[in-house]
C-alpha positions as CSV (number, residue, x, y, z in Angstrom):
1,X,126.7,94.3,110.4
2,X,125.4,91.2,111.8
3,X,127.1,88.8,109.0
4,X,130.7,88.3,108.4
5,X,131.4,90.1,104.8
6,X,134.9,88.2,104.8
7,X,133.3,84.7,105.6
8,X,135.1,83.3,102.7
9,X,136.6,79.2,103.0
10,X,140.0,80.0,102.7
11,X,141.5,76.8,101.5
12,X,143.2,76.3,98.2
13,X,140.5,75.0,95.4
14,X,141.4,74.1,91.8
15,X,142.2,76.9,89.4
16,X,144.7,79.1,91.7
17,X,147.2,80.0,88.6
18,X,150.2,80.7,90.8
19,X,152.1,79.9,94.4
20,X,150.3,82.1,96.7
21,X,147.8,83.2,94.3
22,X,144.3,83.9,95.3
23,X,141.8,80.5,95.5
24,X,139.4,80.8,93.2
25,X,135.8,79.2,93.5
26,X,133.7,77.4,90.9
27,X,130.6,79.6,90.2
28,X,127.7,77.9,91.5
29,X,129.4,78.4,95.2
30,X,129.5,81.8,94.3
31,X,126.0,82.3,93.6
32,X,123.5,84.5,95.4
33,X,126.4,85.5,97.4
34,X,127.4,89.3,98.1
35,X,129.5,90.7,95.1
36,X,132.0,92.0,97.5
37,X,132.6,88.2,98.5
38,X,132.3,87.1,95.4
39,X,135.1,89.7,94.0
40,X,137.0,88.5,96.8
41,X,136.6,84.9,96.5
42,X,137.6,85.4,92.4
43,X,141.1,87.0,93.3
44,X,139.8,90.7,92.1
45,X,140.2,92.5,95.2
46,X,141.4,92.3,98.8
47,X,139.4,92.5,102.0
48,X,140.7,95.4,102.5
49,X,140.2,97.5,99.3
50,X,136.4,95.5,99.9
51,X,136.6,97.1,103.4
52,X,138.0,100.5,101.8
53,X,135.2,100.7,99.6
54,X,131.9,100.0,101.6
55,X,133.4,102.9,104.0
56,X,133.3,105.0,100.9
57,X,129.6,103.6,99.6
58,X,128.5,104.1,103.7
59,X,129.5,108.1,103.2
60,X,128.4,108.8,99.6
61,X,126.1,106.0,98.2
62,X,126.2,104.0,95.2
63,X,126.4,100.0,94.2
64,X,129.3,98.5,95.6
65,X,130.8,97.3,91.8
66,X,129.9,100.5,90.7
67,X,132.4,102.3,93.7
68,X,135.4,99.6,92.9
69,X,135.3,100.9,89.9
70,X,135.6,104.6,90.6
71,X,138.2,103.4,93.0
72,X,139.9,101.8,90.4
73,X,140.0,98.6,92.6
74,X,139.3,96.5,89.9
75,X,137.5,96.5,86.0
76,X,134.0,97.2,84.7
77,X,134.8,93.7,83.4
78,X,135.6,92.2,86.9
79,X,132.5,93.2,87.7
80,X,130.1,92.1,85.3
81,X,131.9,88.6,85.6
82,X,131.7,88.6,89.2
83,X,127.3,89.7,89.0
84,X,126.9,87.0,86.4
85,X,128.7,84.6,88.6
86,X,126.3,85.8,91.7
87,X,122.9,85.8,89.3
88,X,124.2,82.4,87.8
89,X,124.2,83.9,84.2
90,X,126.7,82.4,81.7
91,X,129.4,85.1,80.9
């Protein structure tokens, strides 16, 4: 791929809950990004479950949310949140 997945600002923002948690963004930086980022930039997965699971979309197919889920790499839930974030929907 030409463009960095994992091009994420990792500097602390507001809203990390915890020492060493995940930064979290505010939504409208989130939006129109990929949802694999935007997991990623909410604290829901790691690059490397991200990187686990587009190996496993590359070989069998599918939407990217849709193969964290099967996975169990994160919630049905996580994911909505994280689309509405990308689409700029309330949630």
């Amino acid at each position: 791929m030409s463009d960095s997945l994992f091009d994420i600002d990792a500097g602390p923002t507001e809203g990390a809950q915890q020492r060493g948690a995940p930064a979290r963004k505010p939504a409208q930086q989130l939006a129109g990004r990929r949802l694999g980022e935007i997991l990623i930039a909410q604290g829901t997965v790691s690059a490397d479950k991200l990187a686990e699971a587009l190996a496993a979309q590359a070989e069998r197919g599918g939407r990217i949310g849709e193969v964290l889920i099967q996975m169990k790499a994160c919630g049905e839930e996580q994911v909505l949140k994280a689309l509405a974030a990308q689409l700029e929907l309330p949630y």
